[in-house]
C-alpha positions as CSV (number, residue, x, y, z in Angstrom):
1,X,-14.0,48.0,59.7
2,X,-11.8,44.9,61.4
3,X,-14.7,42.6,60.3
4,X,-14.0,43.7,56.9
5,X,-10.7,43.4,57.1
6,X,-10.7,40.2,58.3
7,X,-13.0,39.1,55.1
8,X,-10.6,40.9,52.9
9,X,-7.7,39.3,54.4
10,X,-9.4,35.6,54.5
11,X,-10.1,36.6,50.4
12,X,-6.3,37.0,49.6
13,X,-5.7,33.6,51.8
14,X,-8.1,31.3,50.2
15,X,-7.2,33.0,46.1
16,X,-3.4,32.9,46.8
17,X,-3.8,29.3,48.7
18,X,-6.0,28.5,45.2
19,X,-3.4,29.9,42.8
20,X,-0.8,27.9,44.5
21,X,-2.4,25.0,44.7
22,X,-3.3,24.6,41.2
23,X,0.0,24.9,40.0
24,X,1.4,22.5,41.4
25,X,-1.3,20.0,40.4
26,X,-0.5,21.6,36.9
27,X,3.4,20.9,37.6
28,X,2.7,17.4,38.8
29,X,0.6,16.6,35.4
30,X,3.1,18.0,33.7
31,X,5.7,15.6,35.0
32,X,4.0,12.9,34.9
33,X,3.4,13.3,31.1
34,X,6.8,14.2,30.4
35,X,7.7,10.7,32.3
36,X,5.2,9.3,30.1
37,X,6.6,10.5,26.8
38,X,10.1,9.8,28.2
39,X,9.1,6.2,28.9
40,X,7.4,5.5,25.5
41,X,10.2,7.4,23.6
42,X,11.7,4.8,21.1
43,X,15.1,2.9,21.7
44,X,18.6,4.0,21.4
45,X,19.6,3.4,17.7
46,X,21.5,0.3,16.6
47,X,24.5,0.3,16.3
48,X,26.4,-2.0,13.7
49,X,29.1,-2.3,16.3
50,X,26.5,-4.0,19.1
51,X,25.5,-6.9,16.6
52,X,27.8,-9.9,17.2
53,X,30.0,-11.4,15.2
54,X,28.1,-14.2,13.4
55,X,28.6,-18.4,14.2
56,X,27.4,-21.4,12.9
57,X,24.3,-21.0,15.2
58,X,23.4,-17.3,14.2
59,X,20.1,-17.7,11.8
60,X,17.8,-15.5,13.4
61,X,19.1,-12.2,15.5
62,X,16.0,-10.8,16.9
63,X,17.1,-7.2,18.6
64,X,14.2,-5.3,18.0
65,X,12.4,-8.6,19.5
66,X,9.1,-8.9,17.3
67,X,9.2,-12.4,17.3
68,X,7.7,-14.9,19.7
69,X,10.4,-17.6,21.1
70,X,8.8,-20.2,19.5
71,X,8.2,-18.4,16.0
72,X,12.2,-18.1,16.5
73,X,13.5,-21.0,17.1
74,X,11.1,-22.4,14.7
75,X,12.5,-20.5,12.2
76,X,16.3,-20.9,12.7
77,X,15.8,-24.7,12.8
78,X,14.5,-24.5,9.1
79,X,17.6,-21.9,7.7
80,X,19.8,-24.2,9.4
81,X,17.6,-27.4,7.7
82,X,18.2,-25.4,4.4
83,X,21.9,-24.6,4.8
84,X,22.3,-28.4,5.4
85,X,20.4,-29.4,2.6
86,X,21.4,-26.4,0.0
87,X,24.9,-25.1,1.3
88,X,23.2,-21.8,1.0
89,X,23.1,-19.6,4.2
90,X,19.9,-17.5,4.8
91,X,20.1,-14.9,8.1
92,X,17.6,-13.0,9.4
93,X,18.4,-9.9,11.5
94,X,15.9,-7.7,13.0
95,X,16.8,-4.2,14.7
96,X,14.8,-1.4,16.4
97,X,16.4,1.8,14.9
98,X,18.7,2.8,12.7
99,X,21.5,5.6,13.6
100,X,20.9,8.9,12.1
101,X,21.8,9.1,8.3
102,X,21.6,5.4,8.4
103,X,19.5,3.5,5.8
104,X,18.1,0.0,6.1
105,X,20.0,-1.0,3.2
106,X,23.4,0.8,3.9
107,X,22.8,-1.1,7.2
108,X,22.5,-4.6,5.1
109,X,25.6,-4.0,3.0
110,X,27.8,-3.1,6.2
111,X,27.1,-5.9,8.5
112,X,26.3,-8.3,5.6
113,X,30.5,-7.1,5.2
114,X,31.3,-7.4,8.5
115,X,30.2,-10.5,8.7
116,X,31.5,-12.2,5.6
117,X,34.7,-9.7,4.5
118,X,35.8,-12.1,1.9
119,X,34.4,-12.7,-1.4
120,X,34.3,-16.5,-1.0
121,X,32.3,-16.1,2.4
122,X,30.0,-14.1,0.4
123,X,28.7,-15.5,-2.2
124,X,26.4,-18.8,-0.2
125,X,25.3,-15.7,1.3
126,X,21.9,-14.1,2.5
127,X,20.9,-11.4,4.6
128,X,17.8,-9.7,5.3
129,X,17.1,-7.2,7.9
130,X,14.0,-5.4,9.3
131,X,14.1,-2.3,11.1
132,X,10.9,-2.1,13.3
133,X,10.7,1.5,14.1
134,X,10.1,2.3,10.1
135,X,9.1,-0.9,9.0
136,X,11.7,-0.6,5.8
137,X,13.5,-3.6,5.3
138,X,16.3,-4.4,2.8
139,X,18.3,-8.0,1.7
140,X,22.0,-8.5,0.3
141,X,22.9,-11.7,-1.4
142,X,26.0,-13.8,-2.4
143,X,26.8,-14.5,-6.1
144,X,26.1,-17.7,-6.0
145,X,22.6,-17.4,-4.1
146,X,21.9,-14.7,-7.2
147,X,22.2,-17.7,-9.9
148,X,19.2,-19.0,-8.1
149,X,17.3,-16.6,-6.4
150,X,17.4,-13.2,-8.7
151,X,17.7,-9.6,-7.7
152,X,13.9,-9.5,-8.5
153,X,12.8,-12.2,-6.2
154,X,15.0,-11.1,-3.6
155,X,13.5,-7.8,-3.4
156,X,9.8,-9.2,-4.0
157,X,10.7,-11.3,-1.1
158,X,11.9,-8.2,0.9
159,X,9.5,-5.8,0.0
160,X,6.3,-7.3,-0.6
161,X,6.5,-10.6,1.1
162,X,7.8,-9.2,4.4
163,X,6.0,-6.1,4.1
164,X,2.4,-6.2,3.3
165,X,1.9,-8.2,7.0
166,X,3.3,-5.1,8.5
167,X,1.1,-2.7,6.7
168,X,-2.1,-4.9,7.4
169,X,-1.2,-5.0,11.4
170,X,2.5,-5.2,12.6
171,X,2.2,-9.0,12.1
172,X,5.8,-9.5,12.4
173,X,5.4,-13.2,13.8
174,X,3.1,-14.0,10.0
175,X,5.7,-12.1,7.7
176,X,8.9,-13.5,8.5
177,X,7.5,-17.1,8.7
178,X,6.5,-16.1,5.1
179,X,9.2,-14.9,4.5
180,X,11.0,-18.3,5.9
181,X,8.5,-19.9,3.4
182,X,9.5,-18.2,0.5
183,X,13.2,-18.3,1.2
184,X,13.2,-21.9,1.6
185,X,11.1,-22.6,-1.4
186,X,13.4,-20.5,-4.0
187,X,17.0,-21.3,-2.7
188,X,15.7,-25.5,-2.6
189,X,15.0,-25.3,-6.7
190,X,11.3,-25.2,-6.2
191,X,8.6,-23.1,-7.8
192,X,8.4,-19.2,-6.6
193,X,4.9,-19.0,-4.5
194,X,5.6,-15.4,-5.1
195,X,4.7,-12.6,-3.1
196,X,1.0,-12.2,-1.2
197,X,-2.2,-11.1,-3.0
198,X,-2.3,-7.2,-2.7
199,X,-5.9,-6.0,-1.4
200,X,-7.1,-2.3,-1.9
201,X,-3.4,-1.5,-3.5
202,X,-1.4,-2.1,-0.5
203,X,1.3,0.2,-0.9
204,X,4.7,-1.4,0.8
205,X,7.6,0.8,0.8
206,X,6.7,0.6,4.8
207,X,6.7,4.8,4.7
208,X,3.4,4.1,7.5
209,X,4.1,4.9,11.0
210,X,4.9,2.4,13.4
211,X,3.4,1.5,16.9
212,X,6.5,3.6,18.8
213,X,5.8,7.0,16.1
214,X,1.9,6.6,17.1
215,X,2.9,6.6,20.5
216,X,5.3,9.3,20.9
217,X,3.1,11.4,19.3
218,X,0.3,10.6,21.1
219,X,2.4,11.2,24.2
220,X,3.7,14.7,22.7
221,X,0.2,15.8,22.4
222,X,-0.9,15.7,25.9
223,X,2.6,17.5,27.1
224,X,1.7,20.5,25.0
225,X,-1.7,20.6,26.4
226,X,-0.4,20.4,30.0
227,X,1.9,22.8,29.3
228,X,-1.0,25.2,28.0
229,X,-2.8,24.8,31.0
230,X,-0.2,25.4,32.8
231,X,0.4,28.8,31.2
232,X,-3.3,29.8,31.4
233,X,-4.5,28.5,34.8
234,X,-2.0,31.1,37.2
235,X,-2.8,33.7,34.9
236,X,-6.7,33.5,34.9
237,X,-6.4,32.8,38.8
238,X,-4.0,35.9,39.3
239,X,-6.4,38.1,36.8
240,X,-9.4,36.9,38.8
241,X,-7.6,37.2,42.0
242,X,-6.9,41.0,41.4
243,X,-10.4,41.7,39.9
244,X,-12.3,40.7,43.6
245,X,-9.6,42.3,45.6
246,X,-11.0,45.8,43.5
247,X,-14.3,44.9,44.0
């Protein structure tokens, strides 16, 4: 009888020292994915009221940093060439996320405001701007940028030309030097090299997820399945526990 005591008692040990165990190897998975998921979630909005106040050097403002350094500075150096050459002002502004109820292009209008409250400031005027986490872009021009570079090209230039890199890839460093190319070209009196060659009916609204949504719900994925086995692992080792101590 004390011998089979002794084996019944070392059965409740080792199942309750099992049950234990595993949840807290469950737990710790579970943290770790939610640090995971936490870690990958995508930045804090932008803010309109975190974007400086623009100066003779601002050309490119690269917050949701897409662009290499040298892709940068290469293309400030040719806005500020055209600006010299044209008198027309071309800035490029790139952010990682827009506040809630925020569009790309009520984000255009208001800083492309901010920036330039006057009518006179406005109209040698351009601004385009790129939000990263949707890929959506928009552009606001100046009157007297519109008698040379239409609405239509403008939009061409914001929707296709900037675009259809992203959808092929994320190639942010090939779309806005195109989009440098383009710029330059119109607002200096040359010929339109008008927007890239569409393959296989690229459609570029940029409604396609982006590298941070792909992530995060990646990321979400394995949390809910931690979370399952988290739910399911005490309860089979409690229901298996009970079924050998009425064996």
């Amino acid at each position: 009888m004390n011998k089979h005591l002794k084996n019944l008692a070392m059965q409740r040990f080792s199942f309750s020292w099992l049950a234990t165990h595993l949840q807290v190897v469950v737990t710790v998975m579970c943290g770790v994915a939610l640090v995971g998921l936490i870690g990958i979630t995508p930045a804090a909005a932008t803010s309109l009221y975190e974007i400086p106040m623009v100066s003779s050097d601002t050309w490119v403002l690269d917050k949701a940093e897409v662009l290499s350094r040298t892709n940068e500075g290469t293309i400030a150096a040719d806005l500020k060439g055209l600006a010299e050459k044209t008198g027309f002002n071309t800035r490029i502004v790139t952010i990682r996320r827009l506040d809630y109820g925020e569009t790309v292009q009520s984000f255009t209008d208001k800083l492309f405001e901010q920036w330039f409250p006057e009518p006179e400031e406005q109209a040698n005027q351009t601004l385009l701007v790129l939000d990263s986490l949707t890929n959506n872009s928009a552009i606001r021009t100046g009157e007297k940028v519109n008698a040379v570079m239409p609405d239509d090209i403008a939009e061409s230039i914001a929707q296709e030309t900037l675009l259809v890199p992203l959808k092929e890839g994320d190639k942010y460093n090939q779309a806005l030097l195109d989009v440098r190319d383009r710029l330059v070209a119109v607002l200096s009196g040359e010929a339109d090299p008008g927007p890239p060659k569409l393959i296989d009916n690229v459609r570029t609204e940029g409604t396609f997820a982006s590298r941070e949504q792909t992530k995060s719900s990646n990321a979400t994925i394995w949390v809910v399945g931690f979370l399952i086995v988290a739910t399911v692992v005490p309860m089979a080792t409690y229901y298996f526990y009970q079924y050998m101590l009425n064996r």
